[in-house]
N, C-alpha and C positions, 0 to 999 in steps of 0.2 A: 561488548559481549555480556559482561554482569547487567548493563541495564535491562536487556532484549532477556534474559533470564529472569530478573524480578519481574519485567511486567507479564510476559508469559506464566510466571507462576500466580501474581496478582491475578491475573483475568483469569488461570482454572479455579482459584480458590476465592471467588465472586467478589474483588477487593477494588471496588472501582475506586473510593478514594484514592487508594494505591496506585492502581493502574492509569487515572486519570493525571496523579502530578509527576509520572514515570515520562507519561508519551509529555505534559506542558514543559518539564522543566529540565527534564534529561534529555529527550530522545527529537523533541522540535529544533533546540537549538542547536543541537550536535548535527542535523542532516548538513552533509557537505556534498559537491558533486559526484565523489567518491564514492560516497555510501547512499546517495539517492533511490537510486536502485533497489538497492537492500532492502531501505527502509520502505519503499513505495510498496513492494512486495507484505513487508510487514503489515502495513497499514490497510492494506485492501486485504490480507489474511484477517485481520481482528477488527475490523471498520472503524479505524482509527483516524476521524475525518479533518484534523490538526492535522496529523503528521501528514497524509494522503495530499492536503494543501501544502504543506509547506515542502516536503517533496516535490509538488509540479513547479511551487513557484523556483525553486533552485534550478530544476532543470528547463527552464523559463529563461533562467536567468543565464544559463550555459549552452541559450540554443544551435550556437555554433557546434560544438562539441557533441552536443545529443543528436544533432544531427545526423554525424557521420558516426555515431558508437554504433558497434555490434548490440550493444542491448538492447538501442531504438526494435531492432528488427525481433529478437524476444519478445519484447513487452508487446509489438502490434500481434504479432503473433497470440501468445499467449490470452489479451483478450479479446482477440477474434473470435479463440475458441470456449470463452467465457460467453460473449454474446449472443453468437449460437446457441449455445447451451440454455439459454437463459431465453431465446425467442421460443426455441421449441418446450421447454417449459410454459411459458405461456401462451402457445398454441395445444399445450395438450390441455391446459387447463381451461381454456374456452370452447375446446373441441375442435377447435380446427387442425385441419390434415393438409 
């Protein structure tokens, strides 16, 4: 919790040194399967592409378990409706309808 608060505060107050040895040295080696979740969340909120990796590779590494988790079905969810989001953005920005 203290680390996910310094580097939240690190990255509003443009401290990327800070924020950079926050997500290498606290918050990469702490992802457990437990908190993979969390932290994948975090990581695709702040494009934290360490953590975002090492986050897959855990749950990679737990694919029995991720398998069958209730989150699986969140997280498909959740960036189905990010990619969405994100085609018609770039269909409005080409103009296509």
């Amino acid at each position: 919790d203290v680390a996910v608060q310094v580097l939240e505060a690190s990255f509003a107050l443009l401290c990327p040194r800070l924020t950079d040895y926050v997500v290498t040295f606290v918050l990469v080696p702490a992802v457990s399967y437990d908190l993979a979740f969390d932290m994948l969340e975090l990581a695709r909120t702040y494009d934290f592409r360490r953590l975002e990796d090492r986050c897959c590779e855990v749950l990679a590494e737990n694919l029995d378990e991720f398998l069958h988790s209730p989150d699986l079905r969140y997280l498909i969810t959740r960036y189905n409706v990010l990619l969405k989001r994100l085609q018609e953005l770039v269909d409005e920005t080409l103009g296509i309808r």
